[in-house]
BALOBA-1460 file (C-alpha; in Angstrom, 3 decimals):
// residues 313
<rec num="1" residu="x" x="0.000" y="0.000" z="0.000"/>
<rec num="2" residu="x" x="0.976" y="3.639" z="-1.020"/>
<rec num="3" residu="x" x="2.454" y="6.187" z="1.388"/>
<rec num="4" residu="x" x="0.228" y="8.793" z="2.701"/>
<rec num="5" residu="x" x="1.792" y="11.994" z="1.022"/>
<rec num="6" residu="x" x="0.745" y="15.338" z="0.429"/>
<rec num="7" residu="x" x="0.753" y="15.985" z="-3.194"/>
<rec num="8" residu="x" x="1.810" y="19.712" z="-3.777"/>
<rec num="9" residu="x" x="3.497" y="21.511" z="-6.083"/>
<rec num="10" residu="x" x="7.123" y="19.554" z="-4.999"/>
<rec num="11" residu="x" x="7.863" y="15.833" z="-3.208"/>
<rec num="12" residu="x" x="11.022" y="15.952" z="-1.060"/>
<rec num="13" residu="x" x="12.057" y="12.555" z="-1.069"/>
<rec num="14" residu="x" x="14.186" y="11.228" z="1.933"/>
<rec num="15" residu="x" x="15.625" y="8.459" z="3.986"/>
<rec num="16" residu="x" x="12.591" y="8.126" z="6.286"/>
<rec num="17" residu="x" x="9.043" y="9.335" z="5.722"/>
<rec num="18" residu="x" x="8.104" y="11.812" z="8.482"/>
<rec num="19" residu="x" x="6.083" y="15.132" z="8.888"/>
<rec num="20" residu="x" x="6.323" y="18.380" z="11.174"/>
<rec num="21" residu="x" x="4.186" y="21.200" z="10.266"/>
<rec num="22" residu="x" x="4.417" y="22.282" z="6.849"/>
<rec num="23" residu="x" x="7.377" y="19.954" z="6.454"/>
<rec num="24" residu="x" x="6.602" y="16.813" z="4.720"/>
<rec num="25" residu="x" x="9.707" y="14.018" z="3.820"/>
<rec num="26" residu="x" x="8.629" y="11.104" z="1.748"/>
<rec num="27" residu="x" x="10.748" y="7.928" z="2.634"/>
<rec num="28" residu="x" x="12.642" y="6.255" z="-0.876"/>
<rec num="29" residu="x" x="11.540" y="2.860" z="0.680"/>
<rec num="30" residu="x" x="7.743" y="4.012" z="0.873"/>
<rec num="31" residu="x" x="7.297" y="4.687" z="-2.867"/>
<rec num="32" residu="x" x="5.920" y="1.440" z="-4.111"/>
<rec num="33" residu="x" x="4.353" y="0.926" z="-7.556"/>
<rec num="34" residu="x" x="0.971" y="2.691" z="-6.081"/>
<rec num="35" residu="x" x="2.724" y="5.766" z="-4.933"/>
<rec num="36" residu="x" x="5.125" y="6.005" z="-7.894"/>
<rec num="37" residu="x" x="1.653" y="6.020" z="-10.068"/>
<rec num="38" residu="x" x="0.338" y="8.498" z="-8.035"/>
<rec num="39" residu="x" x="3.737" y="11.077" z="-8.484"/>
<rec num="40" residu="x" x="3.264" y="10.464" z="-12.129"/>
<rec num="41" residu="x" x="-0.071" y="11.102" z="-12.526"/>
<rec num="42" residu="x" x="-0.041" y="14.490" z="-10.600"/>
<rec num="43" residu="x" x="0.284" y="17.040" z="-12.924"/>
<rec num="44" residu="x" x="0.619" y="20.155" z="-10.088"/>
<rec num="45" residu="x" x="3.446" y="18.698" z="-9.435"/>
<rec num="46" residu="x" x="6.687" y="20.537" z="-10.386"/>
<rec num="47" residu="x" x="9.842" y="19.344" z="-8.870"/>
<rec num="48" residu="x" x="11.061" y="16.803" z="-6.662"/>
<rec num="49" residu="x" x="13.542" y="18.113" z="-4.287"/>
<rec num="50" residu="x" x="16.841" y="16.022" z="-1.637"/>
<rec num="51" residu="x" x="18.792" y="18.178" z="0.481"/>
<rec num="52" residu="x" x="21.521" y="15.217" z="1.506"/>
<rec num="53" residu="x" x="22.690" y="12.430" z="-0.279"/>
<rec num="54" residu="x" x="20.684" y="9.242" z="-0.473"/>
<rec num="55" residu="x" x="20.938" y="5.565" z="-1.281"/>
<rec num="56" residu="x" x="21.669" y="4.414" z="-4.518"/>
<rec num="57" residu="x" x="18.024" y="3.419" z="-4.708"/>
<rec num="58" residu="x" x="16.612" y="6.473" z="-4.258"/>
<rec num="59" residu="x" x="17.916" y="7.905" z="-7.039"/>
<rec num="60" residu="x" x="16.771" y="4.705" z="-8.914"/>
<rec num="61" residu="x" x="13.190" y="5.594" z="-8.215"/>
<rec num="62" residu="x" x="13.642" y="9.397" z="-8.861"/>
<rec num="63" residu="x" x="14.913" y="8.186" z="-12.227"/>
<rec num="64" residu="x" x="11.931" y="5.968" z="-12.868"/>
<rec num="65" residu="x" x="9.424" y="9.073" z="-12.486"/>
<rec num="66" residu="x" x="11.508" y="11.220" z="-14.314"/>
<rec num="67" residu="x" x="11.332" y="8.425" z="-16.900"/>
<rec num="68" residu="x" x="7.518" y="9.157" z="-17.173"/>
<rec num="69" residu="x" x="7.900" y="13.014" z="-16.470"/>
<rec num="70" residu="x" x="10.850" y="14.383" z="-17.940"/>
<rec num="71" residu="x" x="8.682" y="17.585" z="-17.214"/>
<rec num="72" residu="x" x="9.228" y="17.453" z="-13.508"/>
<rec num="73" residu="x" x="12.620" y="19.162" z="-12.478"/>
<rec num="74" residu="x" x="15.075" y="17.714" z="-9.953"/>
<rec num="75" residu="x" x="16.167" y="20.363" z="-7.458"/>
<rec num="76" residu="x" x="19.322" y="19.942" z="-4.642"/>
<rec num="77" residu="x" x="19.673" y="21.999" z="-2.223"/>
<rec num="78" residu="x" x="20.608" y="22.856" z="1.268"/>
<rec num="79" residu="x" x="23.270" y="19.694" z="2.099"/>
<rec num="80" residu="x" x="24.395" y="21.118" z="5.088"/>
<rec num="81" residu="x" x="26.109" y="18.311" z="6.543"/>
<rec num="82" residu="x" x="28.402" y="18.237" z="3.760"/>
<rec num="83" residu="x" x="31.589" y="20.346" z="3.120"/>
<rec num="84" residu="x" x="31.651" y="19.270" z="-0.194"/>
<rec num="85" residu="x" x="28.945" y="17.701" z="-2.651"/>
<rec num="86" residu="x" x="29.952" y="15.038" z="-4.998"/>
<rec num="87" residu="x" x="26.507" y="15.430" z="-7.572"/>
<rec num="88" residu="x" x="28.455" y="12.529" z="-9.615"/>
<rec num="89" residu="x" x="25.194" y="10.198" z="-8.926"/>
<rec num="90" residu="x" x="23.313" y="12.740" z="-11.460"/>
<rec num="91" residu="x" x="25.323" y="10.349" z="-13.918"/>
<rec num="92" residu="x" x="23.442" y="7.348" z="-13.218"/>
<rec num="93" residu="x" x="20.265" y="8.859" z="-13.798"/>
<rec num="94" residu="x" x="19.896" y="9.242" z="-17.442"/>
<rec num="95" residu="x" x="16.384" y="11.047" z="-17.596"/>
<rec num="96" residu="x" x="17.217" y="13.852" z="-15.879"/>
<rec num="97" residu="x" x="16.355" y="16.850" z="-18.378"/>
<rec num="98" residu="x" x="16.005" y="19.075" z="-15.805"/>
<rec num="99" residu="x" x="17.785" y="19.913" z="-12.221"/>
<rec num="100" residu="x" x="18.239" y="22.867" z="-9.822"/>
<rec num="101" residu="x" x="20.823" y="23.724" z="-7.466"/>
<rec num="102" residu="x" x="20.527" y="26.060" z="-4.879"/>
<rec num="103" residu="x" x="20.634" y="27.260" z="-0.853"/>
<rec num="104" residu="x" x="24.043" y="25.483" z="-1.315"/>
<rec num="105" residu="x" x="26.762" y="28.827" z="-0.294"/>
<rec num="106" residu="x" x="30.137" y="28.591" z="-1.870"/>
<rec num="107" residu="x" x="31.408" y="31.087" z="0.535"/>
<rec num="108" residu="x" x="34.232" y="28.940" z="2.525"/>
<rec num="109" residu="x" x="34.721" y="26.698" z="-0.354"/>
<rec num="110" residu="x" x="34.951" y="27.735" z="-4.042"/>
<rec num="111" residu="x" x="34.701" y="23.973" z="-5.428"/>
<rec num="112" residu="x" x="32.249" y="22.625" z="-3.375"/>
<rec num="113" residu="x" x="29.938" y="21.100" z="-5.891"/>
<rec num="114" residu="x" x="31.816" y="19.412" z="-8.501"/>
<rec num="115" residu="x" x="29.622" y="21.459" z="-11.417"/>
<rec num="116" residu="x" x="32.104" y="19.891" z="-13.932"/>
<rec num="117" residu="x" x="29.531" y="16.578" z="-14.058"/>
<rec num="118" residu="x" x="26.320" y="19.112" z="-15.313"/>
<rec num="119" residu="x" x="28.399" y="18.396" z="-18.859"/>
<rec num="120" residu="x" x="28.004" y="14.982" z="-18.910"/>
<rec num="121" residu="x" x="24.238" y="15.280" z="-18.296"/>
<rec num="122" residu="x" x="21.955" y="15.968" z="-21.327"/>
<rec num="123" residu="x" x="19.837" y="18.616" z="-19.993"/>
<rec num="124" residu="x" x="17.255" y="20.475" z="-20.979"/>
<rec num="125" residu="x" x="16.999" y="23.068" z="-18.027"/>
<rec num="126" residu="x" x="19.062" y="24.064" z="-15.542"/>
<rec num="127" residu="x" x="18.791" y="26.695" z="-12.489"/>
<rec num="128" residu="x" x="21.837" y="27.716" z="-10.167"/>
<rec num="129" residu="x" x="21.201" y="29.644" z="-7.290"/>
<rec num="130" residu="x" x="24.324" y="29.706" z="-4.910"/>
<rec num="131" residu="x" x="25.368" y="32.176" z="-3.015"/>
<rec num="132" residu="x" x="29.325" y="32.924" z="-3.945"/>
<rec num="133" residu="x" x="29.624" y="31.103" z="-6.383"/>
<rec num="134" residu="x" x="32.269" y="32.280" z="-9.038"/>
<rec num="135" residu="x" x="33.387" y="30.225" z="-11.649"/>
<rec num="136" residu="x" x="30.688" y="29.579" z="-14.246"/>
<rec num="137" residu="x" x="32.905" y="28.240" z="-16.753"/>
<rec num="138" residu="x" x="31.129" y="24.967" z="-16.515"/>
<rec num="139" residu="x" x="28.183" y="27.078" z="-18.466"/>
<rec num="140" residu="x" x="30.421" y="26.574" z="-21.251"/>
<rec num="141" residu="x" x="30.194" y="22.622" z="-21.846"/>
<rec num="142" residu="x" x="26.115" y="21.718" z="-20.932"/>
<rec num="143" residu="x" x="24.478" y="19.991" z="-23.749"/>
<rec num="144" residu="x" x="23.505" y="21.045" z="-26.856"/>
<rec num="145" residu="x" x="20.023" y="20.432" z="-25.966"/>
<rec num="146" residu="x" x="19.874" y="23.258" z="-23.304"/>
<rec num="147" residu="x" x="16.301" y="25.172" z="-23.599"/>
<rec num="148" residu="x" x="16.155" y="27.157" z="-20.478"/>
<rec num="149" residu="x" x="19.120" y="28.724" z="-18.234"/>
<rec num="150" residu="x" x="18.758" y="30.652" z="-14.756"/>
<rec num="151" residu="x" x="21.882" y="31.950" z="-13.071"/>
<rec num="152" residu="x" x="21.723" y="33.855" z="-9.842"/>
<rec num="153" residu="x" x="25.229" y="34.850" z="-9.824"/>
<rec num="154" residu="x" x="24.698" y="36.581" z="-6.067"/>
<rec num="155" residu="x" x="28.262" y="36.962" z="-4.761"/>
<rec num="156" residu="x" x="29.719" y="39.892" z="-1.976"/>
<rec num="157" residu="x" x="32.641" y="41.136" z="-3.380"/>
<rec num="158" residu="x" x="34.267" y="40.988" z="-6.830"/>
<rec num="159" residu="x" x="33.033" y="39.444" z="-9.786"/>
<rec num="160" residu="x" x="32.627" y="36.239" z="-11.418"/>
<rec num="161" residu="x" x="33.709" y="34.339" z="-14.266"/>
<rec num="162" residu="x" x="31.050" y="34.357" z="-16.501"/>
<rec num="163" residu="x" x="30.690" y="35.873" z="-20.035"/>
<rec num="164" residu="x" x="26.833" y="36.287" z="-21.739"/>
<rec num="165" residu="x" x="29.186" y="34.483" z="-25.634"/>
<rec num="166" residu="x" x="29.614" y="31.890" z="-23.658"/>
<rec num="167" residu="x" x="25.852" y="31.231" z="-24.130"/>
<rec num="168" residu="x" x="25.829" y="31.322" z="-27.886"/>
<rec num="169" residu="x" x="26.032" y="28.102" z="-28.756"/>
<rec num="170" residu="x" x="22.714" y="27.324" z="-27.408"/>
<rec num="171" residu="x" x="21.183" y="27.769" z="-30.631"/>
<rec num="172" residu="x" x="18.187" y="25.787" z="-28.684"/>
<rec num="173" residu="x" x="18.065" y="28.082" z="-25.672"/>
<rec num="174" residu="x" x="14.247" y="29.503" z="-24.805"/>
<rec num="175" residu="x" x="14.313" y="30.913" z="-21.720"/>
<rec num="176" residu="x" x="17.095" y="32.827" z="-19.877"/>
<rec num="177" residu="x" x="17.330" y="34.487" z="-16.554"/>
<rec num="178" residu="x" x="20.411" y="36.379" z="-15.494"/>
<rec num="179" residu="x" x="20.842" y="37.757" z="-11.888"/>
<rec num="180" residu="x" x="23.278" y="40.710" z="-11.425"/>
<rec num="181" residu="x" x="26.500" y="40.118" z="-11.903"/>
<rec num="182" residu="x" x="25.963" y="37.847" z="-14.951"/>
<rec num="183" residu="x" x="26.055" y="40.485" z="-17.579"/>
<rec num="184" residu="x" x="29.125" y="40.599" z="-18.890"/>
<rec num="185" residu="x" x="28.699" y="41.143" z="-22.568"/>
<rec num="186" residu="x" x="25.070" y="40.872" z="-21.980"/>
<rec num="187" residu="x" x="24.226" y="42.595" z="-25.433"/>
<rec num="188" residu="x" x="25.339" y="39.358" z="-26.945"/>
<rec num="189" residu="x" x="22.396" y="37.675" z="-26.307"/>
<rec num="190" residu="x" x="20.592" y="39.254" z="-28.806"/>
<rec num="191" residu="x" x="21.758" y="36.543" z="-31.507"/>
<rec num="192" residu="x" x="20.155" y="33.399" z="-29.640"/>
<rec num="193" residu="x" x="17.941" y="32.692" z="-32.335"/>
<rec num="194" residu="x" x="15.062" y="31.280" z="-30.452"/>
<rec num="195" residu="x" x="14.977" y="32.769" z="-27.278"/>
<rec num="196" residu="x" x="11.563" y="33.844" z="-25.734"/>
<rec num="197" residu="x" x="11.820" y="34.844" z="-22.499"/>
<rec num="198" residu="x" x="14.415" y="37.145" z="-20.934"/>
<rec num="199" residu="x" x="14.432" y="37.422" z="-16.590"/>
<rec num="200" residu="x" x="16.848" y="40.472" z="-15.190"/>
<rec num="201" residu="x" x="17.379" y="41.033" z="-12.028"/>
<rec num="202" residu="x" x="19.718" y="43.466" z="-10.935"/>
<rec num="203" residu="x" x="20.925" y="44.252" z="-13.861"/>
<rec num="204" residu="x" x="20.507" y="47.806" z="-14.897"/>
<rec num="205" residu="x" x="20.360" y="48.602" z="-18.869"/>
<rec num="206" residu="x" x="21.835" y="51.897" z="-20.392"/>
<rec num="207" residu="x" x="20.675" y="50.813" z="-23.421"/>
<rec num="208" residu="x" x="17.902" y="48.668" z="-24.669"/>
<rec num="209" residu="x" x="18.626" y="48.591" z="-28.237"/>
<rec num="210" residu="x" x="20.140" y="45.216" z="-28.394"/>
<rec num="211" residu="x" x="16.473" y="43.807" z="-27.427"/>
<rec num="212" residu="x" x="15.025" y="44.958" z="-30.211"/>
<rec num="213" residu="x" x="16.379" y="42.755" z="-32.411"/>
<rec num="214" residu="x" x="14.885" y="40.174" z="-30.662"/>
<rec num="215" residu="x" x="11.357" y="38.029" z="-30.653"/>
<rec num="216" residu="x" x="10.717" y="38.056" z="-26.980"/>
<rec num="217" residu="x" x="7.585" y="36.861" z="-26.014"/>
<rec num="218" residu="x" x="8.372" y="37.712" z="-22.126"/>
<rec num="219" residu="x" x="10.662" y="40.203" z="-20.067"/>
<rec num="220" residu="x" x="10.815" y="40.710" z="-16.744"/>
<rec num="221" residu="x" x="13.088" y="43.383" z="-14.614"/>
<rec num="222" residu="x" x="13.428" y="42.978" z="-11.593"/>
<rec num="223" residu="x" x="15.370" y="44.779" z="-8.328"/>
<rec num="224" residu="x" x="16.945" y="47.694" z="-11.020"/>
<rec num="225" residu="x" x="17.138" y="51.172" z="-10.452"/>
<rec num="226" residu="x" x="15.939" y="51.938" z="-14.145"/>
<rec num="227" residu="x" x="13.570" y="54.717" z="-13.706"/>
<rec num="228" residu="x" x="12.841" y="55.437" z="-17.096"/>
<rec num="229" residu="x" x="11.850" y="52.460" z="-19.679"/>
<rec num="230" residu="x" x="10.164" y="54.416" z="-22.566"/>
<rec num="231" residu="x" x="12.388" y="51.947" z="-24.758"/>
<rec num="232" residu="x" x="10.427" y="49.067" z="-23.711"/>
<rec num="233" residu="x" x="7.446" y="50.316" z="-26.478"/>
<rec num="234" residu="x" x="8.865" y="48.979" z="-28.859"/>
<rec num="235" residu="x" x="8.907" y="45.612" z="-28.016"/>
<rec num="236" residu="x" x="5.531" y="44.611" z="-29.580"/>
<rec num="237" residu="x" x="5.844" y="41.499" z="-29.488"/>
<rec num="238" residu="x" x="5.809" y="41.157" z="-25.979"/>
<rec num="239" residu="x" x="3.234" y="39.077" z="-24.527"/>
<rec num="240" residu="x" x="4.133" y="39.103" z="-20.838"/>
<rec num="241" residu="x" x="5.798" y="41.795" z="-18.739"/>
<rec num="242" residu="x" x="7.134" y="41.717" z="-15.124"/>
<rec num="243" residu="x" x="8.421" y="44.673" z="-13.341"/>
<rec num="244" residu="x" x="9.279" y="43.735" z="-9.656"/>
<rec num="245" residu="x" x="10.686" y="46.231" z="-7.062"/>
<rec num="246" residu="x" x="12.558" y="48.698" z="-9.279"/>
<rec num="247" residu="x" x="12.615" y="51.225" z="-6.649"/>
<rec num="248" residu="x" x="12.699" y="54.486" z="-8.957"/>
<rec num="249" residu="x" x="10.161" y="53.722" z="-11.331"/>
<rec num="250" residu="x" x="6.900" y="55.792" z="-11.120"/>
<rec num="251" residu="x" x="5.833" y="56.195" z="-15.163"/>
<rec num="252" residu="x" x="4.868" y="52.993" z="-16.644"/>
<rec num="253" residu="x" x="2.740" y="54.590" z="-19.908"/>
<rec num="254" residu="x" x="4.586" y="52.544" z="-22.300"/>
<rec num="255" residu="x" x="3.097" y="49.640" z="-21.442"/>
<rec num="256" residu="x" x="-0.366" y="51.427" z="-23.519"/>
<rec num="257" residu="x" x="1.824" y="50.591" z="-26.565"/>
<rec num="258" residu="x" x="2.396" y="47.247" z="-25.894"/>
<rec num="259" residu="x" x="-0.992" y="45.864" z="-27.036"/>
<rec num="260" residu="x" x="-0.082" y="42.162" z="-27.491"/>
<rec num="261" residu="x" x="0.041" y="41.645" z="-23.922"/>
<rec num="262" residu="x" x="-1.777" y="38.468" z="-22.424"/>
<rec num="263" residu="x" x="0.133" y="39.093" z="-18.874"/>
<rec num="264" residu="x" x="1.216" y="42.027" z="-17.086"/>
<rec num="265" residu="x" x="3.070" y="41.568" z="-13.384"/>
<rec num="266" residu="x" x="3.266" y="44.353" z="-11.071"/>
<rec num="267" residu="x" x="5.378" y="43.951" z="-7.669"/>
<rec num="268" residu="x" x="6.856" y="46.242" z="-5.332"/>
<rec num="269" residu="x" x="6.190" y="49.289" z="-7.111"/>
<rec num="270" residu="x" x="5.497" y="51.701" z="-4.405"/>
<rec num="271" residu="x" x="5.985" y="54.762" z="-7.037"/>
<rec num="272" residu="x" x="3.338" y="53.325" z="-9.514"/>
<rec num="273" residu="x" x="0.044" y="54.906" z="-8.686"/>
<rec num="274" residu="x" x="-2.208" y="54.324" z="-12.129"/>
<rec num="275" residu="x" x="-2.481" y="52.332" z="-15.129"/>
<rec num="276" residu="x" x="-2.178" y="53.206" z="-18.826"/>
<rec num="277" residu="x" x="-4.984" y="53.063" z="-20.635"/>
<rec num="278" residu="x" x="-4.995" y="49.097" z="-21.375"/>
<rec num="279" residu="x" x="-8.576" y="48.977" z="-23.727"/>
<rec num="280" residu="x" x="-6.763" y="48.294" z="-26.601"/>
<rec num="281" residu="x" x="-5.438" y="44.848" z="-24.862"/>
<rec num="282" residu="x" x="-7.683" y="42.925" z="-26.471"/>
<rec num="283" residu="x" x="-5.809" y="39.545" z="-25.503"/>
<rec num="284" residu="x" x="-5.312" y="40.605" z="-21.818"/>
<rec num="285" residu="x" x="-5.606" y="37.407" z="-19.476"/>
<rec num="286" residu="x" x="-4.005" y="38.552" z="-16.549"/>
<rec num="287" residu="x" x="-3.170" y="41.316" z="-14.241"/>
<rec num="288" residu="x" x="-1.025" y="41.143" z="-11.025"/>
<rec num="289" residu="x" x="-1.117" y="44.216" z="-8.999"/>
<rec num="290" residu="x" x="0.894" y="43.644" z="-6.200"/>
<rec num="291" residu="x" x="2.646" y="45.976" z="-3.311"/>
<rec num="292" residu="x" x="1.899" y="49.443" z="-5.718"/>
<rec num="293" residu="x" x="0.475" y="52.590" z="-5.167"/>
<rec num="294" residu="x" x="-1.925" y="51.306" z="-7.630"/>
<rec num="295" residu="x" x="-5.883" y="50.596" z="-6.163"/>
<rec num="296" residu="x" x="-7.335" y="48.290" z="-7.623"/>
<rec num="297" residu="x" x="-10.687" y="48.763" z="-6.395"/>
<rec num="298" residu="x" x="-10.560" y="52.375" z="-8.280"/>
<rec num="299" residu="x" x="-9.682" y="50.477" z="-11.999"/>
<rec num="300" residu="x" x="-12.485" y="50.345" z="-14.712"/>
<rec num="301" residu="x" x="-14.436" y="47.446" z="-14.543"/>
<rec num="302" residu="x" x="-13.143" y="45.993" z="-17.928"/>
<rec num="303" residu="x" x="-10.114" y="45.088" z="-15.930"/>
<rec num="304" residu="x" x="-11.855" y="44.006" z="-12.484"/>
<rec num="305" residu="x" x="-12.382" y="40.080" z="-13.389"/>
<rec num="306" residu="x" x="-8.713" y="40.444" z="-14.937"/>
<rec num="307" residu="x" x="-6.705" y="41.745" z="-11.633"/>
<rec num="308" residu="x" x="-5.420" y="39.725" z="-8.756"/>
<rec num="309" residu="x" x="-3.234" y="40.708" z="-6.040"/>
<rec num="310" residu="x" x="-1.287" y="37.663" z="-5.425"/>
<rec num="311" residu="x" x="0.231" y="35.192" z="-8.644"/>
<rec num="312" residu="x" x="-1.116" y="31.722" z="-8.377"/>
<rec num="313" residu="x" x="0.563" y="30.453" z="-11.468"/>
């Protein structure tokens, strides 16, 4: 019989099934045949997450759902017993299309994850988040198959080795999100032939030209001090826009020009007060008005059933 679990939007999956609160472990040994069906078959479900190492059969059974949902990412995090973290066992799992690392700090030890084995892995999508971390020369040798890239690049101090041509080869690369200090050439990116999305966060543009030789779908800027993005009009392709805690920013009127929207985000804005004029948004879907100086019981009523002020994608 199946292990009582709580299906959410993750599974962390460790030695011994227990609960505490909010906290929920699933045991490796407790996912039988009925529980493995039941992972597969939830489709809320987003990533399954370790924070220490585990038996070798525990990574056998993370395998097997990935097997069936090559959608699902594989995050690793925390491993705070361990001075150093051997992720060689990613090799034996060879449906693995899609893993996240972070909450690991690189702070007293520059090599503490041996990165060097994300080549030998043929992913699809892969997020770093770790604090100090500065050699991303690894970046250089992922597969050819990479789709979507996230790099926090969070250090204190100097920079880090990273370079924006490094990325060119990715002629398969979607999605990108680039924190801070991984800009470096950033104009670059403007030749990835089928990239979509573009995430910035604190990273502030001087000039915006190099996006408009792009086919973004979706941008988001996020904790900048740009205070004027007129610029941004002209991207009218754009289908989503996020703007999150850019502290300066009080005039957003060019988003009235963008009128292929289906999505516009709104956070920490506490100089925003108003909207454009958004009735020419005829394929407007959502509206996320969070922590502004907007109020949203004052907008017209054509964008009422349209605004929330929390994002439950």
């Amino acid at each position: 019989m199946g292990a009582h679990i709580c299906f959410d939007r993750h599974i962390h999956i460790a030695n011994k099934t227990w609960s505490k609160g909010v906290l929920r472990h699933l045991g490796y040994e407790d996912i039988d045949e009925q529980t493995l069906n039941e992972i597969v078959n939830n489709k809320k479900l987003k990533w399954i997450q370790i924070s220490d190492y585990l038996p070798n059969e525990a990574y056998r059974k993370i395998d097997q759902i990935l097997s069936e949902r090559p959608d699902i990412t594989f995050r690793l995090f925390h491993f705070l017993n361990n001075d150093e973290v051997d992720i060689s066992f990613l090799m034996d799992m060879p449906h693995v299309k899609k893993v996240q690392i972070d909450c690991i700090e690189f702070k007293n030890n520059p090599k503490r994850i041996n990165l060097s084995v994300l080549a030998e892995l043929n992913l699809k999508s892969l997020h770093i988040e770790c604090f100090d971390l500065r050699d991303y020369e690894f970046i250089q040798n992922l597969s050819d198959e990479l789709e979507e890239l996230s790099i926090m690049a969070d250090t204190m101090g100097p920079g880090i080795k990273f370079d924006c041509t490094w990325l060119l080869k990715y002629k398969n690369l979607q999605t990108l999100w680039l924190g801070k200090k991984a800009k470096k050439n950033i104009e670059s990116i403007s030749q990835l032939p089928k990239l979509k999305s573009l995430s910035l966060r604190g990273i502030k543009l001087t000039d915006f030209s190099f996006l408009y030789k792009m086919n973004l779908e979706k941008l988001a800027l996020l904790w900048n001090s740009n205070n004027n993005l007129h610029e941004l009009a002209a991207l009218n392709n754009l289908k989503e826009i996020e703007l999150w805690r850019i502290n300066k920013l009080s005039d957003i009127s060019f988003i009235e020009e963008l009128t292929n929207l289906e999505i516009i985000k709104l956070q920490d804005l506490k100089h925003v007060n108003c909207l454009p004029d958004l009735r020419k948004h005829a394929n407007l879907q959502r509206l996320f008005i969070i922590d502004t100086g907007i109020d949203i019981k004052e907008l017209p009523n054509y964008l009422q059933e349209k605004v929330s002020n929390w994002d439950d994608r």
